[in-house]
C-alpha positions as CSV (number, residue, x, y, z in Angstrom):
1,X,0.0,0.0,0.0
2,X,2.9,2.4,1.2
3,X,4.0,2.1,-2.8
4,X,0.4,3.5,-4.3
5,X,0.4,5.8,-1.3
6,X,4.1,7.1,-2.8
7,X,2.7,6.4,-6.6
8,X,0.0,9.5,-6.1
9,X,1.7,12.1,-3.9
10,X,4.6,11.4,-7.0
11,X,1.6,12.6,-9.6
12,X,0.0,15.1,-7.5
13,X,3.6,16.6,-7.5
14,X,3.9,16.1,-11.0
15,X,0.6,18.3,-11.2
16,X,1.4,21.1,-8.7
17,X,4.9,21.7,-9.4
18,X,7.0,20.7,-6.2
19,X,6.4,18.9,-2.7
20,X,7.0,22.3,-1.4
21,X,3.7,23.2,-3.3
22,X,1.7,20.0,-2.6
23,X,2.6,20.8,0.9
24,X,0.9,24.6,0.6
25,X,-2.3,23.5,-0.6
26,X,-3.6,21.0,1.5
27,X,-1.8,22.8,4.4
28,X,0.4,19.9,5.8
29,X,3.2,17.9,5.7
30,X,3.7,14.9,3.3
31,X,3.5,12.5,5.9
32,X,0.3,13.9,7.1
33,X,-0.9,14.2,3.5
34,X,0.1,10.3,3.5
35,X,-2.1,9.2,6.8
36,X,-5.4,11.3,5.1
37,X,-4.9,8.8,2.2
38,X,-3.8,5.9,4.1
39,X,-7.8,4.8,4.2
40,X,-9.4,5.9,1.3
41,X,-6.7,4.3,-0.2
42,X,-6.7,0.8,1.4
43,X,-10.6,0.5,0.5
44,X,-10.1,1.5,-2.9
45,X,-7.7,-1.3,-3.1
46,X,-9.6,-3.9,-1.4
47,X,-12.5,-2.6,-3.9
48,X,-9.8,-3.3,-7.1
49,X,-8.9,-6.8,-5.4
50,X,-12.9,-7.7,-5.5
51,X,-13.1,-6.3,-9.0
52,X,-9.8,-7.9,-10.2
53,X,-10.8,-11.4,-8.9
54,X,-14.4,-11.1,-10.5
55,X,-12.8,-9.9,-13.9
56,X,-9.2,-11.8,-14.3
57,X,-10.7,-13.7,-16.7
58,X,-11.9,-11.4,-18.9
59,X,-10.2,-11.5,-22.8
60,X,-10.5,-9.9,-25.7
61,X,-9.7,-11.4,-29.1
62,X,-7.8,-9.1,-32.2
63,X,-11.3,-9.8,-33.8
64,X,-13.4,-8.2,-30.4
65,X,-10.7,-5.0,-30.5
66,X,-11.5,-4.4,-34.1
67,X,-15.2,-5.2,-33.5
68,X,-14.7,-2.3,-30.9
69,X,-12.8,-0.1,-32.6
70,X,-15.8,-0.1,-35.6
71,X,-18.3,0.7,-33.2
72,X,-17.1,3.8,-32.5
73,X,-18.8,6.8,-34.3
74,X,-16.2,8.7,-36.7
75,X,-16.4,12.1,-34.4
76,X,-15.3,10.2,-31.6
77,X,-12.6,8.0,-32.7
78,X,-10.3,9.6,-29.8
79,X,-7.7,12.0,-30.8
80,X,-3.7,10.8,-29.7
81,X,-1.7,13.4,-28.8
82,X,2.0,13.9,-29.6
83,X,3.8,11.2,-28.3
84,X,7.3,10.2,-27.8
85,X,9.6,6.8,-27.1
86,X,12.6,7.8,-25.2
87,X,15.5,6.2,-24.1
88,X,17.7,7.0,-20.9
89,X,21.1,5.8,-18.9
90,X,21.8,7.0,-15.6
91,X,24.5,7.4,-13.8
92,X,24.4,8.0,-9.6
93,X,27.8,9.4,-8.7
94,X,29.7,6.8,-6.3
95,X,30.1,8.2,-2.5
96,X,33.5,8.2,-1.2
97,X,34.5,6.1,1.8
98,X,34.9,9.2,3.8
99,X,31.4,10.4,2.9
100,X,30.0,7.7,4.2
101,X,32.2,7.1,7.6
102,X,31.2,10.7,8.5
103,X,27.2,10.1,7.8
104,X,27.7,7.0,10.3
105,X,29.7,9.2,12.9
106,X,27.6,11.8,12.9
107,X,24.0,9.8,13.1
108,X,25.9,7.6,16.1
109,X,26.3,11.2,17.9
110,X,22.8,11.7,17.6
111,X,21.6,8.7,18.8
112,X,24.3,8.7,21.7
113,X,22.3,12.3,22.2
114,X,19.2,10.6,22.7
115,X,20.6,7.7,24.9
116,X,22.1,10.8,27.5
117,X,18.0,12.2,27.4
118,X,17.6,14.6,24.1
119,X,14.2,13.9,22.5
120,X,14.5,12.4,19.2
121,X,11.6,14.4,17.7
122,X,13.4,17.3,18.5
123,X,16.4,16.0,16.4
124,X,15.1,14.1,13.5
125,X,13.0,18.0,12.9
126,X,16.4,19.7,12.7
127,X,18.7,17.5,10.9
128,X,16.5,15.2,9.3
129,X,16.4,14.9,5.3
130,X,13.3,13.2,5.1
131,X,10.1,15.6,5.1
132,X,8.7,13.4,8.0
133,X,11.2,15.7,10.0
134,X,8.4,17.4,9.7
135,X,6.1,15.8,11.8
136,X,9.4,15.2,14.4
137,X,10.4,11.9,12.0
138,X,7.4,10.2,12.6
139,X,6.3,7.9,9.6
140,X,2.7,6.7,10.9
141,X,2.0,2.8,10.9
142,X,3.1,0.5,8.2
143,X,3.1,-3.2,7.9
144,X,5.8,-5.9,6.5
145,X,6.6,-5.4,2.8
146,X,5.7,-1.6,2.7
147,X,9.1,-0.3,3.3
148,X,13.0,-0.9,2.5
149,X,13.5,-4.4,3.4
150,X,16.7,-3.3,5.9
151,X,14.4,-0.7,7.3
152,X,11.6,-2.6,8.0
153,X,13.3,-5.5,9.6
154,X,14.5,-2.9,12.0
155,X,12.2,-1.2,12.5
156,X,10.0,-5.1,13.7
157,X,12.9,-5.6,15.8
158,X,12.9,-2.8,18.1
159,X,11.2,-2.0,21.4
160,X,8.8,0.6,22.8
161,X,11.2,3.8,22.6
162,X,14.6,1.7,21.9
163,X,16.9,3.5,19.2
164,X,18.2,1.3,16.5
165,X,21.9,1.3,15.6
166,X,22.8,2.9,12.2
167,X,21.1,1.2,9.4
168,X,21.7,1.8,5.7
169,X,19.3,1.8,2.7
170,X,19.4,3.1,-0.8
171,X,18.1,6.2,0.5
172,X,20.7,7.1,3.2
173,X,21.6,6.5,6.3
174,X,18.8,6.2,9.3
175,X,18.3,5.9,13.6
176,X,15.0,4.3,14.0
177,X,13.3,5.0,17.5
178,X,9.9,2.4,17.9
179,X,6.8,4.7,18.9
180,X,4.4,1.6,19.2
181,X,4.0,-1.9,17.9
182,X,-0.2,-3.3,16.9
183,X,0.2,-6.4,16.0
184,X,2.0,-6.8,12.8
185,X,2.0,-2.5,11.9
186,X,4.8,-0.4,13.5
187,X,4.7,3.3,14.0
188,X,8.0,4.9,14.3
189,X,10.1,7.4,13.7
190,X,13.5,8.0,12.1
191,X,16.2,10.2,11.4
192,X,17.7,10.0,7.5
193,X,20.9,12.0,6.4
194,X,21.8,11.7,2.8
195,X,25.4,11.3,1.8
196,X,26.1,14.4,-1.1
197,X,28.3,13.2,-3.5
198,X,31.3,16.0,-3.9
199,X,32.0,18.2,-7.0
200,X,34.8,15.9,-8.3
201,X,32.1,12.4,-8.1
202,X,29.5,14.1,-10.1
203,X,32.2,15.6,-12.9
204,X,33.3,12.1,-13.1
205,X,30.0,11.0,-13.5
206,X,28.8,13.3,-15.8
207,X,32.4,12.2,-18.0
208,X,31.5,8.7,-17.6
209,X,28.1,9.8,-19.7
210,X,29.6,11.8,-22.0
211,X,31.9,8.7,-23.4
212,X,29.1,6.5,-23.4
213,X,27.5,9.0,-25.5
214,X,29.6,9.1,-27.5
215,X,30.1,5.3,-28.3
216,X,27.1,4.7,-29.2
217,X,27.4,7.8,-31.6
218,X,30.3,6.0,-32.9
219,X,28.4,2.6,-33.3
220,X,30.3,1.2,-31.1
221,X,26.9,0.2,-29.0
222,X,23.4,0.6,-29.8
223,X,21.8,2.8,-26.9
224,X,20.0,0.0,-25.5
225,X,23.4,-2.0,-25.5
226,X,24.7,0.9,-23.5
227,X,21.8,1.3,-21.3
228,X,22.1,-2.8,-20.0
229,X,25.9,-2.5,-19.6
230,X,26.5,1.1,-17.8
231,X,22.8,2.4,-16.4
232,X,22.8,2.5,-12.9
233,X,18.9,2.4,-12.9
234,X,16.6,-0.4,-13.6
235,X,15.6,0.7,-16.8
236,X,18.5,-0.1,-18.0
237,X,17.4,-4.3,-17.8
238,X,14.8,-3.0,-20.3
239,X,17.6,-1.2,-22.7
240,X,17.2,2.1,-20.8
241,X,13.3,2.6,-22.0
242,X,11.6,5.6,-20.1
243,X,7.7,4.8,-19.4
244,X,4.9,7.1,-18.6
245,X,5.4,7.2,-14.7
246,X,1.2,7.3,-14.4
247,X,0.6,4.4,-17.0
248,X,3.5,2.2,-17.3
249,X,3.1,3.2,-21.4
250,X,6.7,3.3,-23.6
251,X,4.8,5.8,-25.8
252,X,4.6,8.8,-23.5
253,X,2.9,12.2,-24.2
254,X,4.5,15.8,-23.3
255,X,2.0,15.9,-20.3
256,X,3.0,12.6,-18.8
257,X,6.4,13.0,-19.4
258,X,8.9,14.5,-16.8
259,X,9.6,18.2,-17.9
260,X,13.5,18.0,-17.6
261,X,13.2,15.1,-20.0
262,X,10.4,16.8,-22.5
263,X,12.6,19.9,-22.8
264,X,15.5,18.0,-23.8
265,X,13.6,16.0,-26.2
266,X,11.8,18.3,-27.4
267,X,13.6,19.3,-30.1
268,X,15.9,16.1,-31.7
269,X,16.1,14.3,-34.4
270,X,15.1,10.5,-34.0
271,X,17.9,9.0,-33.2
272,X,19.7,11.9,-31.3
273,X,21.9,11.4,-28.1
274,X,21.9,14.1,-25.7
275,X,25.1,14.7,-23.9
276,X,24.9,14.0,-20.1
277,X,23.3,16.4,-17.4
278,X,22.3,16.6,-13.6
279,X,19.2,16.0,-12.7
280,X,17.3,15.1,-9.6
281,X,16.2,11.3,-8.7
282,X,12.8,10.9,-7.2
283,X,14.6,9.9,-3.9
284,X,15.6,13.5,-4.2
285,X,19.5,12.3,-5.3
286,X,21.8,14.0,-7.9
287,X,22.5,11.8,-10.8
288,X,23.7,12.4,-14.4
289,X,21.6,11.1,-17.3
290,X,21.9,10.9,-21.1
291,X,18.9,10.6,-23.5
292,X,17.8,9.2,-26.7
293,X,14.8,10.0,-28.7
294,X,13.7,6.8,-30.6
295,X,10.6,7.8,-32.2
296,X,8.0,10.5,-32.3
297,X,4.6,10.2,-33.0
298,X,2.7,13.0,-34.6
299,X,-0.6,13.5,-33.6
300,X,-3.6,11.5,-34.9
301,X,-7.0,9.8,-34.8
302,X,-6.6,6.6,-33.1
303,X,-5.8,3.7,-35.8
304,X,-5.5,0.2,-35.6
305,X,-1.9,0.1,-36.6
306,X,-0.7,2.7,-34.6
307,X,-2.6,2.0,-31.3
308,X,-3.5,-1.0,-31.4
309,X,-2.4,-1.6,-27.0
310,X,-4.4,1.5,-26.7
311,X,-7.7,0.3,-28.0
312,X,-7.1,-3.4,-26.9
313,X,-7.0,-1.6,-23.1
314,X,-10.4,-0.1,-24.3
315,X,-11.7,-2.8,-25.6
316,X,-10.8,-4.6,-22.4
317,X,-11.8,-2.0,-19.8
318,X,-15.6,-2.3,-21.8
319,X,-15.3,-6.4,-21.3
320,X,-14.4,-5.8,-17.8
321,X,-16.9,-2.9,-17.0
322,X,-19.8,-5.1,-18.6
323,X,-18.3,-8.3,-16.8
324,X,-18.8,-6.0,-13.3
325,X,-22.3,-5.2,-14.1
326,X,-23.3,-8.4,-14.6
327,X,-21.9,-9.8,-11.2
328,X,-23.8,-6.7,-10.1
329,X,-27.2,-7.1,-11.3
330,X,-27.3,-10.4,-10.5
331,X,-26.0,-10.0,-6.5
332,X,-28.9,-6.9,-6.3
333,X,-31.4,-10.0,-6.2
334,X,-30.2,-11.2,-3.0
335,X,-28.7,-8.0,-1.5
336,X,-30.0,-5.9,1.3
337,X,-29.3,-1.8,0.6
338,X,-31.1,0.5,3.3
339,X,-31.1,4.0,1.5
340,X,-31.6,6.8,4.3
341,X,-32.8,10.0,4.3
342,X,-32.2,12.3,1.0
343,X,-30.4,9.0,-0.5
344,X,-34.0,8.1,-1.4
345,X,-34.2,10.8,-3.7
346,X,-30.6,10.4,-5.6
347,X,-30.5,8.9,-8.7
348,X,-28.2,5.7,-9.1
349,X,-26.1,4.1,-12.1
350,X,-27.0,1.0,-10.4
351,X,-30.3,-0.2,-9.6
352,X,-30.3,-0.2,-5.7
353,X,-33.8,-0.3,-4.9
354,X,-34.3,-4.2,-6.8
């Protein structure tokens, strides 16, 4: 669940601009953004669970998605968009030993700080890097698979107000401090500080980039043989192909795609290789990246050949829907619905009152 959680803030960021700006208009932290969502969102899941496990065995044939795609008038065969395929290798700058030692040190000093009585609220708000710091570190609960694996087994291994040791995860370095244990969900908070890779480790990454870029100019490697041997990311298993972060697509339009990218892009040839640049990782991390544009798409009625995934997801999402309201109709003969007050008098897509 703590995934979708992370999945929406990452749009509504996407939509507002910043975190800074999400954080301004619903007048709170991130974490407490996070706890209003936490239940809405677990019912809509155990509502997509229900519908997946009466629909998982929906298909549609090539035959039903042209059938589909017929039966759509002309004047709303849906318009596509300009889209784009894009390629990408990144590269995180490597931390030096002492980068590291002195994130360790310094974490142990604050958690000997809390040992000799200092609250570790008080802390984790003034040096933490994580916006729980915030809310004084605290995460809210979470259960077993929601987090970092090294994280959460610490976090299930602590007591009532014990202070973990210093743990590491891909995000930086942490002190864990258990607020309360329910069963098998933890609440607790933590302190993160993020190694910062000097000037000299991102030149050299940024280099590093710039000669791939230019072997694969040279035909030495294709991009996407590039991409598997050098990307530090794991896109790069995949030959470095950037999808839409909301639906997973390789084809991705200007609004879905991530404006550092789109600007860059913007503007090749297919088949041009950008020389490397800084950017900023959704953990918040510098890295250096270099880009690809593979094809563009111009825009256009929706067509069999060109999009055919896109209506064979229509087509399917109709199966499904119709699938749903079959289950439906039929439970509505041996379900009870009690419709109070000025519920009587809405209208329903569903017949409720069978």
């Amino acid at each position: 669940m703590e995934a979708e959680i992370d999945r929406r803030i990452r749009h509504f960021t996407a939509q507002i601009g910043s975190r800074e700006r999400l954080e301004e208009f619903y007048g709170k932290s991130i974490v407490a953004i996070k706890e209003e969502f936490r239940d809405m969102i677990r019912m809509q899941m155990i509502s997509k669970e229900m519908e997946t496990s009466i629909t998982e065995d929906v298909r549609v044939t090539p035959n039903e998605v042209r059938r589909f795609f017929n039966s759509i008038p002309a004047d709303s065969v849906p318009l596509i968009p300009t889209e784009f395929e894009v390629y990408q290798i990144i590269k995180k700058p490597s931390i030096s030993r002492e980068q590291r030692m002195m994130m360790r040190d310094r974490l142990t000093e604050f958690r000997n700080r809390i040992l000799r009585g200092e609250r570790f609220s008080t802390l984790a708000t003034l040096f933490s890097e994580c916006p729980s710091s915030r809310n004084g570190g605290e995460l809210g609960f979470f259960g077993r698979g929601e987090m970092h694996s090294e994280f959460e087994a610490t976090a299930f291994s602590l007591r009532e107000g014990e202070v973990s040791q210093v743990i590491e995860t891909s995000h930086g370095f942490h002190i864990l401090q258990l607020i309360e244990r329910q069963g098998e969900i933890v609440n607790v908070r933590h302190l993160l500080l993020r190694p910062q890779p000097d000037v000299e480790d991102l030149e050299r990454a940024q280099q590093f980039l710039d000669s791939v870029a230019q072997l694969v100019r040279d035909s030495v490697h294709t991009f996407q043989e590039a991409a598997r041997l050098f990307s530090d990311d794991p896109s790069g298993r995949v030959g470095g192909l950037y999808t839409s972060p909301f639906t997973g697509n390789a084809r991705v339009s200007a609004e879905e795609m991530d404006p550092s990218i789109f600007f860059v892009i913007d503007r090749f040839e297919v088949g041009q290789v950008s020389n490397a640049a800084f950017f900023e990782t959704e953990e918040r991390e510098q890295a250096a990246r270099i880009l690809m544009l593979n094809e563009r798409i111009a825009p256009h009625r929706a067509n069999l050949e060109q999009d055919y995934d896109k209506l064979y997801n229509m087509a399917l999402m109709q199966a499904r829907q119709t699938k749903m309201e079959e289950w439906l109709n039929q439970k509505l003969r041996t379900l009870y619905v009690r419709l109070n007050g000025r519920a009587t008098e809405c209208t329903f897509e569903y017949n409720w009152r069978q």
